[in-house]
N, C-alpha and C positions, 0 to 999 in steps of 0.2 A: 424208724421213727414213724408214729402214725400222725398223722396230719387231720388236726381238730377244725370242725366247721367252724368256729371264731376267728380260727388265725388267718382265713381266707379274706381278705378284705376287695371289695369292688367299690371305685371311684368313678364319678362322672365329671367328665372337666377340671380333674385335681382335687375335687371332695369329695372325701368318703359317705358313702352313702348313711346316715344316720339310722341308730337304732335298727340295722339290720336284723331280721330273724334268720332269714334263709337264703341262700340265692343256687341257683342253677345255671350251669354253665355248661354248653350243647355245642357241639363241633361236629359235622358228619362230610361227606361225602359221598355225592354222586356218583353211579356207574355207568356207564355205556353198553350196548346190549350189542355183541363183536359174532362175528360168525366164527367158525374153524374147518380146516378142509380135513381133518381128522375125523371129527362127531359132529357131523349138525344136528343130530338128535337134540345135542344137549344146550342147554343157554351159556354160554361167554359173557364175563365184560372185562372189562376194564376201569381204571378208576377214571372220574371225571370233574368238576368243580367241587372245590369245597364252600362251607357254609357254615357260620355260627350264629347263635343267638343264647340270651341270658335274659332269665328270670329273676327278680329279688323280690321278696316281702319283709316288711319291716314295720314297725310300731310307729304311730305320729307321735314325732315330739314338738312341742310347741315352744317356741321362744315369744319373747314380749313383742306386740305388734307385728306379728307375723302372719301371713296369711299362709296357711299352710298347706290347706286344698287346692286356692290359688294357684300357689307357687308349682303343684305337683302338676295340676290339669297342663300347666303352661308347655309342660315339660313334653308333652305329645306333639308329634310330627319335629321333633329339633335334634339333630346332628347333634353325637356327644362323643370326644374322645373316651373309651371306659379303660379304665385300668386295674389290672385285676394281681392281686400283690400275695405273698403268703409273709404274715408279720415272722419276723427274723430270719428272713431268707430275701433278700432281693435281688440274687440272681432269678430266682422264680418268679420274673414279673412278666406281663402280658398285655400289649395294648392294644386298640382294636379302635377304628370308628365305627359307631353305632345309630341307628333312631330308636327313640321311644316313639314304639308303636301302639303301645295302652297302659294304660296306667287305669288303677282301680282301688277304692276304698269299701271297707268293710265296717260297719259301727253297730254293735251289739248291745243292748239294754245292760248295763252291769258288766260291761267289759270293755279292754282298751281299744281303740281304735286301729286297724291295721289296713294297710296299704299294700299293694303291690305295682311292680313294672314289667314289661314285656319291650326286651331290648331286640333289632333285629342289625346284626354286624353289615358294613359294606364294605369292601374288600379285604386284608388279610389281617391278623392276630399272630402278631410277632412278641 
């Protein structure tokens, strides 16, 4: 089964993130730089802390009396559970605590409005 970028859903605090276009999701790990009494010529490591974060962009949708910029800007520097889902699979779910760490809008003459976030995780993604 191939797994389509729509059915990937990411929520913040229990809401799906609106009108998503894209989103990226970044997991890595650290290594440690280990000697050997074999080859010191050569570099070692080992692995060492892991790390995530997740990118979204996605179109402004506006509802009535809504401040929508507002609402986005607010969303910088504030701790958010994210949950990250594949629709009809919920065993493949994944939560994580996060900050938005930027957030960013785009408005083009003759075209939609888009938006992105820069999520940074703190500690693990279960």
């Amino acid at each position: 089964m191939i797994l389509h970028g729509e059915n990937l859903i990411i929520m913040a605090d229990g809401v799906a993130l609106a009108a998503s276009k894209s989103c990226t999701i970044n997991v890595k790990a650290n290594t440690l730089d280990v000697s050997s009494d074999d080859d010191g010529d050569w570099e070692h490591h080992i692995p060492g802390r892991k790390s995530w974060d997740v990118s979204t962009s996605h179109l402004f949708v506006t509802e009535e009396n809504a401040a929508v910029l507002k609402n986005s800007i607010r969303k910088v520097g504030v701790l958010f559970t994210l949950q990250f889902t594949v629709i009809g699979d919920t065993s493949d779910t994944m939560t994580g605590t996060a900050t938005c760490i930027q957030f960013s809008v785009t408005g083009t003459k003759n075209s939609l409005a888009t938006g992105s976030f820069k999520w940074k995780g703190t500690g693990p993604l279960e």
